[in-house]
PDB file with SEQRES, HELIX, SHEET and CRYST1 records, atoms N, CA, C and O in Angstrom:
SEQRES   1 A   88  UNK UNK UNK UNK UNK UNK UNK UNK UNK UNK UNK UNK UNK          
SEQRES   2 A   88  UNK UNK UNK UNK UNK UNK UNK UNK UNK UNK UNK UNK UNK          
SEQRES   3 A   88  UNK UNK UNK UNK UNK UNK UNK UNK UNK UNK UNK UNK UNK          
SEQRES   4 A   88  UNK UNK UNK UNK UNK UNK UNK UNK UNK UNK UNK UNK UNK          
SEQRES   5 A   88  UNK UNK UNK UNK UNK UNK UNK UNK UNK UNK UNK UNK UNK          
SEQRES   6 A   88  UNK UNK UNK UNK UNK UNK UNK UNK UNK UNK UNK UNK UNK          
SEQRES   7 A   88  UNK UNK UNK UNK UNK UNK UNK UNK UNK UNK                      
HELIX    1 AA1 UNK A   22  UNK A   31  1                                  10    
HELIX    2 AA2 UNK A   37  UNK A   40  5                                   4    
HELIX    3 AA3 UNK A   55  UNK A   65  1                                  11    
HELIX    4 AA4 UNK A   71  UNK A   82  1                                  12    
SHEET    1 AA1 2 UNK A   7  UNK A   8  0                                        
SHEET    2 AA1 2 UNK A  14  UNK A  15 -1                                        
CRYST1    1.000    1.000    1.000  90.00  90.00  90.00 P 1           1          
ATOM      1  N   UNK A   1     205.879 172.021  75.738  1.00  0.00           N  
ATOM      2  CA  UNK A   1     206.149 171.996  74.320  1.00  0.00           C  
ATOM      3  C   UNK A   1     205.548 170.723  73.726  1.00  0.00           C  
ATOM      4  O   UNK A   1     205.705 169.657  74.322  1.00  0.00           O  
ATOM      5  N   UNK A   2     204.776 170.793  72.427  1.00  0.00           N  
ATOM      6  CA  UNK A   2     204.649 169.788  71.659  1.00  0.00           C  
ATOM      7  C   UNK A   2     205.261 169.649  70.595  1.00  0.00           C  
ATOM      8  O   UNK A   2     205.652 170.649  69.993  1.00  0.00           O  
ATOM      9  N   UNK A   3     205.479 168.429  70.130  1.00  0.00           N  
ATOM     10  CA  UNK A   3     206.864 167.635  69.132  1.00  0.00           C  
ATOM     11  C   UNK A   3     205.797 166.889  68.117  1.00  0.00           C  
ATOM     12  O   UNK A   3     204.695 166.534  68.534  1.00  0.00           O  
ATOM     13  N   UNK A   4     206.231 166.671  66.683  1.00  0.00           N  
ATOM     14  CA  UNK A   4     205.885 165.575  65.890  1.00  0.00           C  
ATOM     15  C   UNK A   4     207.373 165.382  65.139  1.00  0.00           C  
ATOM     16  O   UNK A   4     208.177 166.286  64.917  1.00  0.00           O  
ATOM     17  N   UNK A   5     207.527 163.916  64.798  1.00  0.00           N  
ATOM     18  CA  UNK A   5     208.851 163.272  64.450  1.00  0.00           C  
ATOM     19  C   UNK A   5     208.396 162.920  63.812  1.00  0.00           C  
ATOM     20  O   UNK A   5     207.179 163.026  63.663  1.00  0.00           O  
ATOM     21  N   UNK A   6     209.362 162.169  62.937  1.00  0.00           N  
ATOM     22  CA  UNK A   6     209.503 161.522  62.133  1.00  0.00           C  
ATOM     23  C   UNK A   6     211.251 160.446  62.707  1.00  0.00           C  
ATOM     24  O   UNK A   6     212.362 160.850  63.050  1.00  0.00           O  
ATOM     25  N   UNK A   7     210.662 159.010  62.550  1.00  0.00           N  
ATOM     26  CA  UNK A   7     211.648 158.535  62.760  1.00  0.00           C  
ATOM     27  C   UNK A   7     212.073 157.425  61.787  1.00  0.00           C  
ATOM     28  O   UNK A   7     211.297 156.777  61.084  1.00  0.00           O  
ATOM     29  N   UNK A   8     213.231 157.309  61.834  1.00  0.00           N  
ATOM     30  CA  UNK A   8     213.761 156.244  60.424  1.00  0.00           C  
ATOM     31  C   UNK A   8     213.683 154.797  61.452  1.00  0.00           C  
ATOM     32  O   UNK A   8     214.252 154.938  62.534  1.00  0.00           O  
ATOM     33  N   UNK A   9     212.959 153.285  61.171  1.00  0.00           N  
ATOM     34  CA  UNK A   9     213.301 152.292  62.148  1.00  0.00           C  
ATOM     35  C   UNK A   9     214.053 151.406  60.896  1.00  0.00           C  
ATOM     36  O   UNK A   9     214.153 151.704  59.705  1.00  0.00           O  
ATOM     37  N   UNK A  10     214.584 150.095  61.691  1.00  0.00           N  
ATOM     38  CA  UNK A  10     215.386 149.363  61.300  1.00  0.00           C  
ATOM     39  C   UNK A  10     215.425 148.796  59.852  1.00  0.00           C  
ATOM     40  O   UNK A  10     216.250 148.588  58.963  1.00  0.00           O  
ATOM     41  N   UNK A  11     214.117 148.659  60.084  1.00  0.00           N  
ATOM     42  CA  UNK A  11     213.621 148.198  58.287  1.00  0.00           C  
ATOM     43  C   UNK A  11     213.674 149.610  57.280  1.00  0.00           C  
ATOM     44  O   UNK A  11     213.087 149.509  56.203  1.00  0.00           O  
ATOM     45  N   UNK A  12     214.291 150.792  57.567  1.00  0.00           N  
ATOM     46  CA  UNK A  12     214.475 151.583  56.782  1.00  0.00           C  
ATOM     47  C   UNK A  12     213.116 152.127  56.067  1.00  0.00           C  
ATOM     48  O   UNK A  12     213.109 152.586  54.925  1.00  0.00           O  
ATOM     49  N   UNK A  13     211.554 151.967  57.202  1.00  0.00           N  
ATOM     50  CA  UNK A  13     210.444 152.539  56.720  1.00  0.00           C  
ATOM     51  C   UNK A  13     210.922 153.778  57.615  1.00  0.00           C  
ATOM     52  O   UNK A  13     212.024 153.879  58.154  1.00  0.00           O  
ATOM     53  N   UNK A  14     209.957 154.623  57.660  1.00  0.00           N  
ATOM     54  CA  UNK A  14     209.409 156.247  58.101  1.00  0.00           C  
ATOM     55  C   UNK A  14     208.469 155.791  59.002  1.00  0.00           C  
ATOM     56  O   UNK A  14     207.639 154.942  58.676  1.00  0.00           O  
ATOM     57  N   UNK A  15     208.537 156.424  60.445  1.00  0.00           N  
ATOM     58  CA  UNK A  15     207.054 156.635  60.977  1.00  0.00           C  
ATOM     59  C   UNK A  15     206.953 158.141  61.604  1.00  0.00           C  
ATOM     60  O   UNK A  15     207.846 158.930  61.912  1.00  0.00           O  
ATOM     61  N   UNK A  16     205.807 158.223  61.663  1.00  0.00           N  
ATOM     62  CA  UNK A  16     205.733 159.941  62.470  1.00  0.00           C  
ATOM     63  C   UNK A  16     204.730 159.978  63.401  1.00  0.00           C  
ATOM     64  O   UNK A  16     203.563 159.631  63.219  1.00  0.00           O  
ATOM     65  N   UNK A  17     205.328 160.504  64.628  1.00  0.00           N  
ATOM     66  CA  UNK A  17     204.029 160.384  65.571  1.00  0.00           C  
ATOM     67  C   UNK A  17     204.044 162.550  66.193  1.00  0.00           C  
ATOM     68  O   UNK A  17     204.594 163.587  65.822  1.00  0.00           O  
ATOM     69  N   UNK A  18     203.202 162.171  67.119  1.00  0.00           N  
ATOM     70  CA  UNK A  18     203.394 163.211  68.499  1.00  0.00           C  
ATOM     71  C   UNK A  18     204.225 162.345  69.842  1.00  0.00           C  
ATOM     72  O   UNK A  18     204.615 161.205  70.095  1.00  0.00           O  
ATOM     73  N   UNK A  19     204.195 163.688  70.465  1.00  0.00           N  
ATOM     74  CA  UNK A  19     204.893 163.338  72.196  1.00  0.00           C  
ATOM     75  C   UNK A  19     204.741 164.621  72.537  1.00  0.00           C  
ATOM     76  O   UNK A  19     204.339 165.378  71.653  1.00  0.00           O  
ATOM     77  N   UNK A  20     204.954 165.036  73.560  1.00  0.00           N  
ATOM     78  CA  UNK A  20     205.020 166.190  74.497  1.00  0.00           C  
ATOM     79  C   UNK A  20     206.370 166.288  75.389  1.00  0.00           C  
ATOM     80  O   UNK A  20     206.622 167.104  76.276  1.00  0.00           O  
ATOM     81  N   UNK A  21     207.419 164.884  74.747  1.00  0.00           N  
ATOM     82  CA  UNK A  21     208.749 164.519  75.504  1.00  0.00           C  
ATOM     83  C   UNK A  21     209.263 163.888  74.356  1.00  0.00           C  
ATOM     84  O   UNK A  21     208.678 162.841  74.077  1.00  0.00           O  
ATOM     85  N   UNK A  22     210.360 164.277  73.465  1.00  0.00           N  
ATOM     86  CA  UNK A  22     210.638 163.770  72.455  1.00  0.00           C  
ATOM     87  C   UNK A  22     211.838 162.749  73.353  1.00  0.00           C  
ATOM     88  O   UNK A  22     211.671 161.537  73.217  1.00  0.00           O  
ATOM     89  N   UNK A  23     212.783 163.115  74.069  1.00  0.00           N  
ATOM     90  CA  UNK A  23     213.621 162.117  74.344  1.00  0.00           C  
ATOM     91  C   UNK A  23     213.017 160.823  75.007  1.00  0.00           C  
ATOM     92  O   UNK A  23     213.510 159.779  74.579  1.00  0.00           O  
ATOM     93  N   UNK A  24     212.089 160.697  75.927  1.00  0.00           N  
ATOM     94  CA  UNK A  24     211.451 159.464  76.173  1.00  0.00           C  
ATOM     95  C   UNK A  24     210.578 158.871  75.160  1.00  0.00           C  
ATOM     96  O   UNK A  24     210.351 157.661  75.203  1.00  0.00           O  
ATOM     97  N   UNK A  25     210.074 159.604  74.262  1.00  0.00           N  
ATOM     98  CA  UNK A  25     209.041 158.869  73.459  1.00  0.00           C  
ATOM     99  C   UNK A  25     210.061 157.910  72.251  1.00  0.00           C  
ATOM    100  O   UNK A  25     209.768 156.795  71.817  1.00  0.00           O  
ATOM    101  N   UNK A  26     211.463 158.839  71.852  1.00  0.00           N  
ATOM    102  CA  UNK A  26     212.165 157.498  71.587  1.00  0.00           C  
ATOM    103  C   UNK A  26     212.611 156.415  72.211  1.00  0.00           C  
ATOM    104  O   UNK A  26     212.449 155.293  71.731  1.00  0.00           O  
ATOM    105  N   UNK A  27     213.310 156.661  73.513  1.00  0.00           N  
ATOM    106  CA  UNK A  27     213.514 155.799  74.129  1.00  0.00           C  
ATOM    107  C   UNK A  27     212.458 154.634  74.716  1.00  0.00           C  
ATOM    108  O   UNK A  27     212.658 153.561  75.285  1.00  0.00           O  
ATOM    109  N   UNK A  28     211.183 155.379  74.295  1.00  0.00           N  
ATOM    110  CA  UNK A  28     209.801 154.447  74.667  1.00  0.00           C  
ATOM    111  C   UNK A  28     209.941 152.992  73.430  1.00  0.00           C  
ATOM    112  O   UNK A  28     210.138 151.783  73.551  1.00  0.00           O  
ATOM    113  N   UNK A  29     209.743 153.809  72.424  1.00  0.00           N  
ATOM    114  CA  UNK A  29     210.340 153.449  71.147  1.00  0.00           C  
ATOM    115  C   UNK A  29     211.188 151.816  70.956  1.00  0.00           C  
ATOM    116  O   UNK A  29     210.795 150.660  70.800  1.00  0.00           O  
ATOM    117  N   UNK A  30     212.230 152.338  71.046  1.00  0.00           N  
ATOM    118  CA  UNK A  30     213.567 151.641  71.247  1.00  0.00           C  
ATOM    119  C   UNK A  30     212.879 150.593  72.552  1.00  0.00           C  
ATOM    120  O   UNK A  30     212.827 149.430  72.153  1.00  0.00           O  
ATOM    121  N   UNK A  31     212.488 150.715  73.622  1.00  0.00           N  
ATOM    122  CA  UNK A  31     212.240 149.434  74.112  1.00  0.00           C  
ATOM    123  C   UNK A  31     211.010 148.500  73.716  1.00  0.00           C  
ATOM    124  O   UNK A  31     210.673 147.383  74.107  1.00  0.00           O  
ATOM    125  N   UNK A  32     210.577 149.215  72.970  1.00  0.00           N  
ATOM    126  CA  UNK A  32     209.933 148.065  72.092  1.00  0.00           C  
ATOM    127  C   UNK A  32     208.091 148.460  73.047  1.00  0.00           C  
ATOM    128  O   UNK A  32     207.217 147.593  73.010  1.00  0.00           O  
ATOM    129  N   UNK A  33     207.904 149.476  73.596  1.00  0.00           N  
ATOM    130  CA  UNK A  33     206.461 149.688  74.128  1.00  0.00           C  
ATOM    131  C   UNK A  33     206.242 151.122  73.666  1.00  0.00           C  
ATOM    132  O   UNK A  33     206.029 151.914  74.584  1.00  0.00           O  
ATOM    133  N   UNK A  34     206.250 151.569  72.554  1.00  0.00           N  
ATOM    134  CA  UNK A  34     205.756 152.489  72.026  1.00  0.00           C  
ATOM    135  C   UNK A  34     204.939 151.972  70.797  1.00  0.00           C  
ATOM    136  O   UNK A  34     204.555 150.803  70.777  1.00  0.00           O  
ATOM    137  N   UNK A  35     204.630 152.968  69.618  1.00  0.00           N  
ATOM    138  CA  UNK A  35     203.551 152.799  68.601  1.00  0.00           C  
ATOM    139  C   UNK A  35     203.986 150.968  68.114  1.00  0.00           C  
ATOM    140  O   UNK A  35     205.061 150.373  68.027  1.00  0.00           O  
ATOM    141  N   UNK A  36     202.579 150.565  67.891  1.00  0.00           N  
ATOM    142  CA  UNK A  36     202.672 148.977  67.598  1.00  0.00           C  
ATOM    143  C   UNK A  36     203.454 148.939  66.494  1.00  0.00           C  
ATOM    144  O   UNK A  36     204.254 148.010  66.606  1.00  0.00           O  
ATOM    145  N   UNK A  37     203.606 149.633  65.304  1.00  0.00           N  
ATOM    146  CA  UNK A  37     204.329 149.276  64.361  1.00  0.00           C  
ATOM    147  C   UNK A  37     205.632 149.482  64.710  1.00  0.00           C  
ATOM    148  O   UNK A  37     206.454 148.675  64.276  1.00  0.00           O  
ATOM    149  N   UNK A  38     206.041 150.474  65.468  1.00  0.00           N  
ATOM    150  CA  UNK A  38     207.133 150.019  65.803  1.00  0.00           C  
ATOM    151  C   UNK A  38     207.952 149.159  66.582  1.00  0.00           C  
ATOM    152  O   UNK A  38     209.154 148.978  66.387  1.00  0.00           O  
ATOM    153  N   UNK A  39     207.365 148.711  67.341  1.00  0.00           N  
ATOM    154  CA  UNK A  39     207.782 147.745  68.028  1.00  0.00           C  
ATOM    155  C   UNK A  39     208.531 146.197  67.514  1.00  0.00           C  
ATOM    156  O   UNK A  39     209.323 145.660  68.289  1.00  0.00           O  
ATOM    157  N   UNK A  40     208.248 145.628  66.326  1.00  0.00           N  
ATOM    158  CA  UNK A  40     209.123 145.084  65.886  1.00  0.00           C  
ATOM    159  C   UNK A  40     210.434 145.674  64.538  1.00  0.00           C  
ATOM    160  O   UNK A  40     211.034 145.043  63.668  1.00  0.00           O  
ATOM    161  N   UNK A  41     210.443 146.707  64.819  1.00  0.00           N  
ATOM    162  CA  UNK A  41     211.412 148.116  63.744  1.00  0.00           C  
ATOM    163  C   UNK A  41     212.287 148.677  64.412  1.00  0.00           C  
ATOM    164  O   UNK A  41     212.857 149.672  63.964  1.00  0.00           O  
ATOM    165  N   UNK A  42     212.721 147.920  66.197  1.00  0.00           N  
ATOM    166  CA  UNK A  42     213.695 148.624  66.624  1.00  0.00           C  
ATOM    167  C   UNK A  42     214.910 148.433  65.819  1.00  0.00           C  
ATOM    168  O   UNK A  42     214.885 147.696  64.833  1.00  0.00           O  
ATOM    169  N   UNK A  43     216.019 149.086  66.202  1.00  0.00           N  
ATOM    170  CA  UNK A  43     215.982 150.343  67.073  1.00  0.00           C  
ATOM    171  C   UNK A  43     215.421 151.068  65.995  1.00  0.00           C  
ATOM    172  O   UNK A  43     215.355 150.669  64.832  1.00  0.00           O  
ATOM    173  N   UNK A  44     214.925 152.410  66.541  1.00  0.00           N  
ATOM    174  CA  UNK A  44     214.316 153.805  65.697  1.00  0.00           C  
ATOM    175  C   UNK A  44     215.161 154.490  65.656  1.00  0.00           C  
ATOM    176  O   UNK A  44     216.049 154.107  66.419  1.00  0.00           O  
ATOM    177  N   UNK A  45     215.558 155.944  64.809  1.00  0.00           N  
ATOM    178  CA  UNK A  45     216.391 156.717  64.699  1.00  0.00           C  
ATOM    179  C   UNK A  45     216.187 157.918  64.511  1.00  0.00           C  
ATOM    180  O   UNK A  45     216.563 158.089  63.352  1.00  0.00           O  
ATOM    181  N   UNK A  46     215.796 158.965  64.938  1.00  0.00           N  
ATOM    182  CA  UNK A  46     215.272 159.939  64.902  1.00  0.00           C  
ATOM    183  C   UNK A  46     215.404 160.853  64.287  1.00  0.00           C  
ATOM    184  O   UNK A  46     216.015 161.641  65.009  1.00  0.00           O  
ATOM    185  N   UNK A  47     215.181 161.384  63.179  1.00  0.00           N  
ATOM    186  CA  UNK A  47     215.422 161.861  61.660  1.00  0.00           C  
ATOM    187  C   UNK A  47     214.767 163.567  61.658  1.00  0.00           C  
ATOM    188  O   UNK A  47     215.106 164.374  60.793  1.00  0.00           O  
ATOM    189  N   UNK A  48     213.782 163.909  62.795  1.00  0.00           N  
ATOM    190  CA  UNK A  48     213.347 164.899  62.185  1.00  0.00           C  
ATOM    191  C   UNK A  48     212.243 165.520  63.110  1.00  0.00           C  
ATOM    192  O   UNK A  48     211.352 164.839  63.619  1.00  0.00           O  
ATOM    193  N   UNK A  49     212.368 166.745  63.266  1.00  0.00           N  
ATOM    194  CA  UNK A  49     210.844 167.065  64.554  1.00  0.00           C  
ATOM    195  C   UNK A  49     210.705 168.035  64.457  1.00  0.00           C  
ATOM    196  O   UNK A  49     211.717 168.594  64.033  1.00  0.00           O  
ATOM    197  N   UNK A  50     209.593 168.910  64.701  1.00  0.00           N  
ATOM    198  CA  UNK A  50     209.172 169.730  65.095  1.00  0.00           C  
ATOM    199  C   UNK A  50     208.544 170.645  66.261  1.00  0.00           C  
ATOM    200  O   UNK A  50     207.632 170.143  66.918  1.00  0.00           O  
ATOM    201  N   UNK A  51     208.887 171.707  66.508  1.00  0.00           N  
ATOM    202  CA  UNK A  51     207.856 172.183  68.253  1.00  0.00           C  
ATOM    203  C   UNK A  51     207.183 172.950  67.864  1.00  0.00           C  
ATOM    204  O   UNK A  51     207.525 173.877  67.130  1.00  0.00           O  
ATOM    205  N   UNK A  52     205.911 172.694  68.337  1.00  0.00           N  
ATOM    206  CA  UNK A  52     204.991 173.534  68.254  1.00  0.00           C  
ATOM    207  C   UNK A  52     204.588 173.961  70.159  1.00  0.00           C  
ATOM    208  O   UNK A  52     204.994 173.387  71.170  1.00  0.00           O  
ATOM    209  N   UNK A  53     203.463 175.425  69.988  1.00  0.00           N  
ATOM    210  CA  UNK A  53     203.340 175.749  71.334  1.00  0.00           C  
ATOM    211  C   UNK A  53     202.356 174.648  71.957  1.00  0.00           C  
ATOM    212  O   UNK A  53     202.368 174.292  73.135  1.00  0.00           O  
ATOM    213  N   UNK A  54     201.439 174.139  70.883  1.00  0.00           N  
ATOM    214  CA  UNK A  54     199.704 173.692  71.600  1.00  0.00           C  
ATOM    215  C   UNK A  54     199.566 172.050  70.349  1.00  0.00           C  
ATOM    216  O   UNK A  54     199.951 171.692  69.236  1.00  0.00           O  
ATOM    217  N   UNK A  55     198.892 171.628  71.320  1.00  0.00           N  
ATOM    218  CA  UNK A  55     198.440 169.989  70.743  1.00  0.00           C  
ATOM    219  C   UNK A  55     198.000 170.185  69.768  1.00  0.00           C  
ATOM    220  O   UNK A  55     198.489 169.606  68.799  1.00  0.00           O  
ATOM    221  N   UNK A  56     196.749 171.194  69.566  1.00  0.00           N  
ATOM    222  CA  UNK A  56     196.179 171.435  68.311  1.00  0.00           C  
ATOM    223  C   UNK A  56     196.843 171.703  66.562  1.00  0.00           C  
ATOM    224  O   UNK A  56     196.580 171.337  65.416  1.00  0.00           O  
ATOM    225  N   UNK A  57     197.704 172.460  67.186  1.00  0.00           N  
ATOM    226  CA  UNK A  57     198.731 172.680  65.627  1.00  0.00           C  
ATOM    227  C   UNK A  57     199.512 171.396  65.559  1.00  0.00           C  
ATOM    228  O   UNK A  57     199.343 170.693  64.563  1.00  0.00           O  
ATOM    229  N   UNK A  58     200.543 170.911  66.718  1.00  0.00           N  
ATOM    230  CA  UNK A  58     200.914 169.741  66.633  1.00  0.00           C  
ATOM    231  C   UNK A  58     200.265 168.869  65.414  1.00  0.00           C  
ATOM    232  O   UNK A  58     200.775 168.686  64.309  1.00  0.00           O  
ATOM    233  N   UNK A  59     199.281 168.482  65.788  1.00  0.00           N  
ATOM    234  CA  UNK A  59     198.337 167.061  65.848  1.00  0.00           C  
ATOM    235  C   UNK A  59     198.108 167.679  64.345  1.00  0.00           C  
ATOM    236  O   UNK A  59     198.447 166.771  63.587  1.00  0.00           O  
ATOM    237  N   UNK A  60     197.632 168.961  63.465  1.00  0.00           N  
ATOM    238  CA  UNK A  60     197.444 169.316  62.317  1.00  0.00           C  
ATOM    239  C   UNK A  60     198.612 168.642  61.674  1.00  0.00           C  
ATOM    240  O   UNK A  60     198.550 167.732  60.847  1.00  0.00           O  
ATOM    241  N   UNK A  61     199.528 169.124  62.088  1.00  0.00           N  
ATOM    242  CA  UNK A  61     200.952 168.818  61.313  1.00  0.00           C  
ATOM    243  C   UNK A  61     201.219 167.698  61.417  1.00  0.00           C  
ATOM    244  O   UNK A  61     201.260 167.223  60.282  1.00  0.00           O  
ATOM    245  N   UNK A  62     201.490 166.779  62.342  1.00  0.00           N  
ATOM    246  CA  UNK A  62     201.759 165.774  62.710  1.00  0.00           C  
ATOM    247  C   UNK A  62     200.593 164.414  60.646  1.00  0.00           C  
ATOM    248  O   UNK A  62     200.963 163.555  59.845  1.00  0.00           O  
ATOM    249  N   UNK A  63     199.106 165.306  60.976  1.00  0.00           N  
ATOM    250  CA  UNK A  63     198.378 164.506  59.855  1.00  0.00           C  
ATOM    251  C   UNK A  63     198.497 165.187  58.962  1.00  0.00           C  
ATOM    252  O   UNK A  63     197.479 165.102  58.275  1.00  0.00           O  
ATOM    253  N   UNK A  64     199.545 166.188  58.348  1.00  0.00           N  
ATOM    254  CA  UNK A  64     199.937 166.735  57.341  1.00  0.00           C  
ATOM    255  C   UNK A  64     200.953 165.766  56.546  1.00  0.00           C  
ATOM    256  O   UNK A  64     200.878 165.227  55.442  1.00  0.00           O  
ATOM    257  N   UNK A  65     201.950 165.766  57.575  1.00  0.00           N  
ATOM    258  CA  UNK A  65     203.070 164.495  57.278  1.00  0.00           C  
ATOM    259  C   UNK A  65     202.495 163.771  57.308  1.00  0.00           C  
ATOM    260  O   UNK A  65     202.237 163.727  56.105  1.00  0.00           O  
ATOM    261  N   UNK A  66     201.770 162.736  57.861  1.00  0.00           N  
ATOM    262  CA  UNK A  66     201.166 161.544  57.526  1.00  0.00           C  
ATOM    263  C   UNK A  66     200.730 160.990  56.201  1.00  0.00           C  
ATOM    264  O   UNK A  66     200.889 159.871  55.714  1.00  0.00           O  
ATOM    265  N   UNK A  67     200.043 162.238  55.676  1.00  0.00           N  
ATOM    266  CA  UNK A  67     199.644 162.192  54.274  1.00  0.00           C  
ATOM    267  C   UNK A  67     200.681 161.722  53.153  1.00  0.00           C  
ATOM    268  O   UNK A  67     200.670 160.918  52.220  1.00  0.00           O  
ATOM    269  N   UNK A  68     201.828 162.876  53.866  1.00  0.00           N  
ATOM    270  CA  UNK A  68     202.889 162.946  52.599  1.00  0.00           C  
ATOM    271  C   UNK A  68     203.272 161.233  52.006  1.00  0.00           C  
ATOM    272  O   UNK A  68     202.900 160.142  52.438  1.00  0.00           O  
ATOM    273  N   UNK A  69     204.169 161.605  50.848  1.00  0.00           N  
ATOM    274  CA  UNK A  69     204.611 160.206  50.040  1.00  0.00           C  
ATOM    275  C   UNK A  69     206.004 159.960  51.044  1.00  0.00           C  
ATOM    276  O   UNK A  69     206.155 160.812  51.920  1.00  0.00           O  
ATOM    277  N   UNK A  70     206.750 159.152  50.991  1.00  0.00           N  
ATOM    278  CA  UNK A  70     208.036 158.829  51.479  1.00  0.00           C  
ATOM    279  C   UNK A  70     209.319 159.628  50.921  1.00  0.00           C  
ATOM    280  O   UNK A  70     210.396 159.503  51.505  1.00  0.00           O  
ATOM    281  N   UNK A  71     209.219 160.281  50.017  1.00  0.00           N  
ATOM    282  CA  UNK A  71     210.340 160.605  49.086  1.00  0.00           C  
ATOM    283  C   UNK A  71     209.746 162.716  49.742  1.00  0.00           C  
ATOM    284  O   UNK A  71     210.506 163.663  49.542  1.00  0.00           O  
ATOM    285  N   UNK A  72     208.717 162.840  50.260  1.00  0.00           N  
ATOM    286  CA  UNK A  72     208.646 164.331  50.888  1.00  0.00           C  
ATOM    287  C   UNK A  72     208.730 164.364  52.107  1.00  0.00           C  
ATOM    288  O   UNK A  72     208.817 165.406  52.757  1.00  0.00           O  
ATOM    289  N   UNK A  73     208.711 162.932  52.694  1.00  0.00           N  
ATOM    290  CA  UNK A  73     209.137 163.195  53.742  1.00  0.00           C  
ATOM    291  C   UNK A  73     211.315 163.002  53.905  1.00  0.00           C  
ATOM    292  O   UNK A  73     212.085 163.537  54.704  1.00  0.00           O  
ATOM    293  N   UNK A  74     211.531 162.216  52.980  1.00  0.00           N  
ATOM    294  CA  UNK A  74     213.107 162.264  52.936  1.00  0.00           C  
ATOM    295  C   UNK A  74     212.835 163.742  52.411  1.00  0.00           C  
ATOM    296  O   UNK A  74     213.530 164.253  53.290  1.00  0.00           O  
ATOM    297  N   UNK A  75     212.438 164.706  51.774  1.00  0.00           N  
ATOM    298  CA  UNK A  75     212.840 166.023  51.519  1.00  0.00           C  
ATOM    299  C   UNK A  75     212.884 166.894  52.970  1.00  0.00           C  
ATOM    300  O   UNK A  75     213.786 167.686  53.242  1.00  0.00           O  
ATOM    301  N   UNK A  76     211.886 166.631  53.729  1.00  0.00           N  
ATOM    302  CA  UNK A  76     211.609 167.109  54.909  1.00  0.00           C  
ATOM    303  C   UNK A  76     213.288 167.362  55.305  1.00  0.00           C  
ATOM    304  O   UNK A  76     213.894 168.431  55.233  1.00  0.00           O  
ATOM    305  N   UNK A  77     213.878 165.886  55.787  1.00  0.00           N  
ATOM    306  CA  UNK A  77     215.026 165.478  56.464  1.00  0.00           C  
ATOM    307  C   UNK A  77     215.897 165.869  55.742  1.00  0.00           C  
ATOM    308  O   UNK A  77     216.580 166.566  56.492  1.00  0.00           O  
ATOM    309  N   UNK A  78     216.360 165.892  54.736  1.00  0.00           N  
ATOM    310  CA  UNK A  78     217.363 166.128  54.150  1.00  0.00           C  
ATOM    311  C   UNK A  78     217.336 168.167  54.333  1.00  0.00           C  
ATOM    312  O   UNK A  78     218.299 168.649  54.928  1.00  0.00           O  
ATOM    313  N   UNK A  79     216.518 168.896  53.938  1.00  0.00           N  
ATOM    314  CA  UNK A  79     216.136 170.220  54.248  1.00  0.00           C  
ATOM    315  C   UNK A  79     216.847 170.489  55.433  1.00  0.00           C  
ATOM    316  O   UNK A  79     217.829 171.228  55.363  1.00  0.00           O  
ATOM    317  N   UNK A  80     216.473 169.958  56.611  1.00  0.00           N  
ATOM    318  CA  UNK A  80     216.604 169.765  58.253  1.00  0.00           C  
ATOM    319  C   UNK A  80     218.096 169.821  57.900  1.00  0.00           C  
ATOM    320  O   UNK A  80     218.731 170.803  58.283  1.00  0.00           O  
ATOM    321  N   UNK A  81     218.760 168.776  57.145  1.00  0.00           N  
ATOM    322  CA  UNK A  81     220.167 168.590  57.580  1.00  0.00           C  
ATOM    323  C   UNK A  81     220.790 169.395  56.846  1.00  0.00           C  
ATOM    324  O   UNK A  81     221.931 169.256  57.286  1.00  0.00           O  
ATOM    325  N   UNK A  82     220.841 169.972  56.222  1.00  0.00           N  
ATOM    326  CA  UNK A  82     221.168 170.766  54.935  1.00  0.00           C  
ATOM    327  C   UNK A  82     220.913 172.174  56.229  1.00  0.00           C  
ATOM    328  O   UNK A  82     221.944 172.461  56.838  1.00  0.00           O  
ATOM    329  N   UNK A  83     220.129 172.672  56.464  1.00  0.00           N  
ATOM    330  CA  UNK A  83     220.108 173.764  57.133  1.00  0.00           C  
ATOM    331  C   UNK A  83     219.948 174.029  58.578  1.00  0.00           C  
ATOM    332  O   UNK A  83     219.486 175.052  59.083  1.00  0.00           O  
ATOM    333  N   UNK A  84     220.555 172.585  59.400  1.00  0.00           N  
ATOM    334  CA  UNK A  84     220.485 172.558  60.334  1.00  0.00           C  
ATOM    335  C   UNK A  84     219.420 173.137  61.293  1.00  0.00           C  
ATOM    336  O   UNK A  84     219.711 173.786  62.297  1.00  0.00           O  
ATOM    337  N   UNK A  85     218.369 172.896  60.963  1.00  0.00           N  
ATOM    338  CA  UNK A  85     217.170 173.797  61.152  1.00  0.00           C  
ATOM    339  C   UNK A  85     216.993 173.295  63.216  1.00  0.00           C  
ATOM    340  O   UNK A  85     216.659 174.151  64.035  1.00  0.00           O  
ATOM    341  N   UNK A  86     217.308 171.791  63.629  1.00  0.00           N  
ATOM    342  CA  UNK A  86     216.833 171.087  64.484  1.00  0.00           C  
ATOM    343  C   UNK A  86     218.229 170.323  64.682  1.00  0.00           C  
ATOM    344  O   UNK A  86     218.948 169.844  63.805  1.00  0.00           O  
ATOM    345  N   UNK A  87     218.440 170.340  66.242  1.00  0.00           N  
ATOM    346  CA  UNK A  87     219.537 169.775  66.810  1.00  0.00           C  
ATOM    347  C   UNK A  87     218.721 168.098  67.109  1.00  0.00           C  
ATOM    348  O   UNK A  87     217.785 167.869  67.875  1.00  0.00           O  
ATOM    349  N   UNK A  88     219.494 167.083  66.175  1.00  0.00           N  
ATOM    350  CA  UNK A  88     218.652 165.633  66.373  1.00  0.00           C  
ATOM    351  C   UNK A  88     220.333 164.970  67.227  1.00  0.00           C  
ATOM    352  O   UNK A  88     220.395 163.818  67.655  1.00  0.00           O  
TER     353      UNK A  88                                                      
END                                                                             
């Protein structure tokens, strides 16, 4: 399975990556040797994901969200929680 997140870190920015292991790639996260920006934004909090079957759609989506403003990606999350779409 492939995953793209979105995670809330300490400073209350947004980041969104891929993984192919969503529970280690936070916990990668959180020790401070995952994506460089996060690394001084621990802890991370994990707000939001998706599975896809193949890297390729992943990785589309993954630079779909990237694009977005901050206030569509809080729509994203709030959607998610509102309809429980994803067990976080």
């Amino acid at each position: 399975m492939h995953y793209i997140y979105i995670v809330e870190c300490s400073d209350k920015s947004l980041y969104t990556g891929y993984t192919r292991d969503l529970e280690k790639r936070i916990k990668t996260h959180n020790e401070k040797k995952g994506a460089k920006y996060t690394r001084g934004r621990t802890p991370v909090v994990l707000k939001y994901y998706e599975e896809f079957d193949n890297k390729s759609d992943a990785m589309k989506r993954e630079a779909q969200i990237k694009k977005l403003r901050r206030h569509k990606k809080e729509q994203l999350i709030e959607l998610n929680a509102k309809n429980k779409l994803y067990k976080l």
